[in-house]
VEXPA-756783 format. One record per residue (C-alpha): residue number from 1; x, y, z; residue in three letters. Coordinates in steps of 0.001 Angstrom, whole numbers. Example, Ala and Ser with C-alpha at 12.3 -4.5 7.8 and 13.67 -1.06 7.14 Angstrom:
2
[node 1, [12300, -4500, 7800], 'ALA'];
[node 2, [13670, -1060, 7140], 'SER'];
END
This chain:
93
[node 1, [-126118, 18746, -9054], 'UNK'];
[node 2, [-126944, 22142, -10422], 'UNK'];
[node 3, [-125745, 25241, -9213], 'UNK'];
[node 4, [-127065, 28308, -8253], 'UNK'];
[node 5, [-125742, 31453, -9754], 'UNK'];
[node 6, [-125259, 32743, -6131], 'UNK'];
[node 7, [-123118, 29635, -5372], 'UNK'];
[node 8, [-120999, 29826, -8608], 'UNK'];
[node 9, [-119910, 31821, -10740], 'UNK'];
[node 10, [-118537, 31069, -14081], 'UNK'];
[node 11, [-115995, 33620, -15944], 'UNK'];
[node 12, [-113314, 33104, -18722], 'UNK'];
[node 13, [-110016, 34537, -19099], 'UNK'];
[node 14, [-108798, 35793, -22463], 'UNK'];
[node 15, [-105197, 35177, -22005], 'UNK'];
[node 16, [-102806, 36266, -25256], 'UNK'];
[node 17, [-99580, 34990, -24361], 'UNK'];
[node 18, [-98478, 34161, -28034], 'UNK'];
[node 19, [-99492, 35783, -31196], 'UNK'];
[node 20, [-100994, 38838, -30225], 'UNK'];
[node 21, [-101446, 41067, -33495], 'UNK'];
[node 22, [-103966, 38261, -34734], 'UNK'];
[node 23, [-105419, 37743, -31321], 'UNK'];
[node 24, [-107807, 40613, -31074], 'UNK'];
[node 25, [-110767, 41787, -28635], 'UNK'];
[node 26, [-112512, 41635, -31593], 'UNK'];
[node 27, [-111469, 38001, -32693], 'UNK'];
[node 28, [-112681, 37455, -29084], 'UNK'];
[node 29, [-115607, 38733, -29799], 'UNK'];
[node 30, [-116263, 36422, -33066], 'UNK'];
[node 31, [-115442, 33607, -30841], 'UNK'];
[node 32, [-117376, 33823, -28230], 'UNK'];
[node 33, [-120410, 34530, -30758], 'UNK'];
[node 34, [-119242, 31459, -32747], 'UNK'];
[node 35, [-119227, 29190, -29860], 'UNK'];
[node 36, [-121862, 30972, -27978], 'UNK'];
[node 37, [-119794, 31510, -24950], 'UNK'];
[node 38, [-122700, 33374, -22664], 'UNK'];
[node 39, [-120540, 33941, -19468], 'UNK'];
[node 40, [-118542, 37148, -19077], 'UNK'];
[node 41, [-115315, 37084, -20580], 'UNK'];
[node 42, [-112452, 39372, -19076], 'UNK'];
[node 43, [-109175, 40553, -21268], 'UNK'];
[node 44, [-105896, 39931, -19187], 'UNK'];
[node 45, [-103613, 42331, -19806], 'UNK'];
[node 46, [-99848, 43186, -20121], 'UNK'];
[node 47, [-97391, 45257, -18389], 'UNK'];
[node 48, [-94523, 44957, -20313], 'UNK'];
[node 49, [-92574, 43197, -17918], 'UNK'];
[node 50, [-93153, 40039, -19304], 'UNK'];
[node 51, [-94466, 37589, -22841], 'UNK'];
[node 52, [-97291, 36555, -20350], 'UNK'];
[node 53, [-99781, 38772, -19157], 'UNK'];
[node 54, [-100160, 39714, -15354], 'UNK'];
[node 55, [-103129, 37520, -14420], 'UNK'];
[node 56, [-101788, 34423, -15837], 'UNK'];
[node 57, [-98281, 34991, -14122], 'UNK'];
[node 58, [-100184, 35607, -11147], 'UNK'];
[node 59, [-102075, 32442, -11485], 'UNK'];
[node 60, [-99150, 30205, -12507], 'UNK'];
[node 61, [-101500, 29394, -15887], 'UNK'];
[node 62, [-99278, 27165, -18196], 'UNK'];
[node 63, [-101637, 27741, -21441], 'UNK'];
[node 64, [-104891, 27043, -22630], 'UNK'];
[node 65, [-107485, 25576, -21618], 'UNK'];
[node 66, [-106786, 26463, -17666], 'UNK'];
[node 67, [-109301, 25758, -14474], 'UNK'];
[node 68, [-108910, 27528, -11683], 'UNK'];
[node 69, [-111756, 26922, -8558], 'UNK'];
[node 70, [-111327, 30247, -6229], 'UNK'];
[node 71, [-113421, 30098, -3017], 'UNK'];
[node 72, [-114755, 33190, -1752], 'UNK'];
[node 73, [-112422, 33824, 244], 'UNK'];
[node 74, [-109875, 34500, -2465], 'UNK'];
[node 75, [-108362, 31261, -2319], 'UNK'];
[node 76, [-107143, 28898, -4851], 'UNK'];
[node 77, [-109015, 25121, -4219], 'UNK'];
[node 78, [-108489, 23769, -7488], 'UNK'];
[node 79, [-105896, 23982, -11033], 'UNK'];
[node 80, [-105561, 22407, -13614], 'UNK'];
[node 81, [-104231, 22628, -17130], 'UNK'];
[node 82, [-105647, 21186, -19822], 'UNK'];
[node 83, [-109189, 19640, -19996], 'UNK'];
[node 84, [-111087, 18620, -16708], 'UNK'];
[node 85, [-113584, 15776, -16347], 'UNK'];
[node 86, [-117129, 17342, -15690], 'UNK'];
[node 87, [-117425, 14950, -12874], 'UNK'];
[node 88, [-114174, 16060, -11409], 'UNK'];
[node 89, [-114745, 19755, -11707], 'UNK'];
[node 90, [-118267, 18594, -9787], 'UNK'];
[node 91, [-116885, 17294, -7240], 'UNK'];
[node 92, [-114322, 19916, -6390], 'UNK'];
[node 93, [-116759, 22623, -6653], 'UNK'];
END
């Protein structure tokens, strides 16, 4: 099943929870290019109360890669760390 943009949307998380002088928004930006990453891409950021940044505290996000399904509601349906199965993400969407 495909999705319509108005029934999904798809954005990624830049999360730097470990070495963050190498970790740059512009090494994001060379990454995204390089793997041609065409969804918008947000920067979590710190507060200084913590290693992790706010959004993945928030979130509970153990590392990377991370899924999170949110309905529109605001909800959390769905996480998962590490890879998910394309036919698993599917089927909870």
């Amino acid at each position: 099943h495909a999705f319509d943009r108005d029934e999904v949307v798809v954005l990624g998380l830049h999360t730097v929870f470990e070495h963050h002088a190498v970790i740059t928004r512009e090494a994001l930006a060379v990454f995204m290019s390089e793997y041609r990453i065409a969804f918008p891409v947000g920067i979590d950021r710190h507060d200084g109360e913590d290693a992790l940044p706010v959004t993945m505290r928030r979130y509970n996000l153990r590392g990377t890669p991370s899924t999170i399904l949110i309905d529109r509601a605001g909800m959390v349906r769905f996480s998962a760390f590490g890879t998910v199965d394309e036919l698993v993400l599917g089927a909870q969407i």
